[in-house]
C-alpha positions in Angstrom: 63.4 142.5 92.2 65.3 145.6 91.5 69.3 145.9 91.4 69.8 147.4 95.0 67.9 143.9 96.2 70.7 141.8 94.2 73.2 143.7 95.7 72.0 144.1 99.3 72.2 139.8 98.9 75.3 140.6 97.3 76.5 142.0 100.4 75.0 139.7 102.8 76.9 136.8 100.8 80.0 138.3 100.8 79.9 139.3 105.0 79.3 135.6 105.7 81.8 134.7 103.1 84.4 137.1 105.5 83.0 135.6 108.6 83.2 132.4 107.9 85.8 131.6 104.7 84.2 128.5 104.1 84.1 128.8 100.6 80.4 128.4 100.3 78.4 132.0 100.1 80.9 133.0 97.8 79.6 130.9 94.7 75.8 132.4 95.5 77.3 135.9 95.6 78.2 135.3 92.0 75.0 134.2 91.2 73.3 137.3 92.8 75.3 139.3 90.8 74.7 138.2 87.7 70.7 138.3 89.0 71.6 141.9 89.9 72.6 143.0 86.3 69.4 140.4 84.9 67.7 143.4 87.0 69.5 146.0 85.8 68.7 144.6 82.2 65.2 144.7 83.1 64.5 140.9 82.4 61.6 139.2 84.9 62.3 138.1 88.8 61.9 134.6 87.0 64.8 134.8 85.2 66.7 136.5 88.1 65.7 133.8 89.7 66.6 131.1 87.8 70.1 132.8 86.8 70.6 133.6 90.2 70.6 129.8 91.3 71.9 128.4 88.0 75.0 130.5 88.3 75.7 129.6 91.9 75.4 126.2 91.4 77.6 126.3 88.5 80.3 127.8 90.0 79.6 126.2 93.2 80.1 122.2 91.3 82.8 123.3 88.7 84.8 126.0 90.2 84.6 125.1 94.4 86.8 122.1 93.8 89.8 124.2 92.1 89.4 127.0 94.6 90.2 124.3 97.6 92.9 123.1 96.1 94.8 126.2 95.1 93.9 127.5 98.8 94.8 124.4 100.5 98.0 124.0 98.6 100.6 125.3 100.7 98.8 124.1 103.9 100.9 121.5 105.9 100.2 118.5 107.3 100.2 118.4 111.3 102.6 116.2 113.3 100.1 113.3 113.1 98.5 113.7 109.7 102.2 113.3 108.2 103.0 110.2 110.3 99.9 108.4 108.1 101.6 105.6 106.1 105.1 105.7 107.5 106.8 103.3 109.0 108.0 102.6 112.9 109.7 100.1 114.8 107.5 98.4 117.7 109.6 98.7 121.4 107.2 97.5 123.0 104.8 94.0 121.4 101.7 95.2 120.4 99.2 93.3 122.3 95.1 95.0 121.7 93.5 92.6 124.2 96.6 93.5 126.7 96.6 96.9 125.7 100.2 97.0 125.5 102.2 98.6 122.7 104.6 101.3 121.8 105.9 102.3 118.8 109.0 104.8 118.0 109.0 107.2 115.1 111.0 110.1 114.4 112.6 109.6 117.9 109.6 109.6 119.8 107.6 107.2 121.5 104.1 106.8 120.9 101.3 104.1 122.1 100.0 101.9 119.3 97.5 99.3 118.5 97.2 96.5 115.3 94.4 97.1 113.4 93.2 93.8 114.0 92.4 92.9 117.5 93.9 89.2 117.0 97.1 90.5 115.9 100.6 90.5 118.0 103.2 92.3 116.6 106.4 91.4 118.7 109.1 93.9 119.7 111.8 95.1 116.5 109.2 94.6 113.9 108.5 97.5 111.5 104.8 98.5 111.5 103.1 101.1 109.0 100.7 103.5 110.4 97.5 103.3 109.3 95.4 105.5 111.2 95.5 107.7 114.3 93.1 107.6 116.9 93.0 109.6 119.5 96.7 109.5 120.8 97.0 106.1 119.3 99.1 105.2 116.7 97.0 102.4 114.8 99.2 99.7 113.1 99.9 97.0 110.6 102.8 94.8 110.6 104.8 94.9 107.1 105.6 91.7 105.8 109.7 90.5 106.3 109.9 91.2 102.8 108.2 94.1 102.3 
């Protein structure tokens, strides 16, 4: 293929890249570019080929996970993802069969469930949150130790 080719997919890559900031094209726009100068360099559309998908799937596995990270790191949590692991008091017994249960947190009230469906978790206990379903605080008792 000859250079303009490589950078016409070049291109392409980069446009979705923009569109969609996935973090996904990007790593195959590398590789076209290094196909582009294999091109340039007169070497076979083998070679292009295979340096083409080599190099995106080297910098896809090795550099992708990085890139998250460094763009992810000064996203916060939502509301709900930071409520994951801490603890509330139950105001109102946590019954799943009944489906009865509340649970305060950071002033507010929210409606929980145990994660086991033959768990009651009477009112003044202290619960950690486990999961969040829906609008649903899911809950385990802590131990009166612990």
């Amino acid at each position: 293929m000859t250079p303009l080719v490589w950078l016409g997919i070049l291109a392409i890559l980069l446009v979705i890249e923009a569109i969609t900031v996935g973090l996904t094209t990007v790593w195959f726009a590398g590789g076209a570019l290094i196909a582009c100068v294999a091109s340039w360099l007169g070497l076979g559309i083998v070679v292009q080929l295979l340096l083409f998908f080599g190099v995106s799937v080297v910098l896809l596995i090795f550099t992708r996970p990085l890139a998250v990270r460094y763009m992810n790191k000064g996203v916060e949590k939502t509301n709900a993802e930071s409520l994951l692991g801490k603890r509330a008091v139950v105001i109102q017994q946590i019954n799943n069969l009944a489906q009865t249960g509340q649970v305060r947190i950071n002033d507010i009230e929210w409606t929980a469930r145990a994660t086991d469906d033959s768990v009651q978790i009477p009112a003044g206990a202290v619960v950690e949150i486990e999961e969040i379903r829906g609008v649903k605080l899911i809950v385990k008792e802590l131990s009166k130790e612990g």
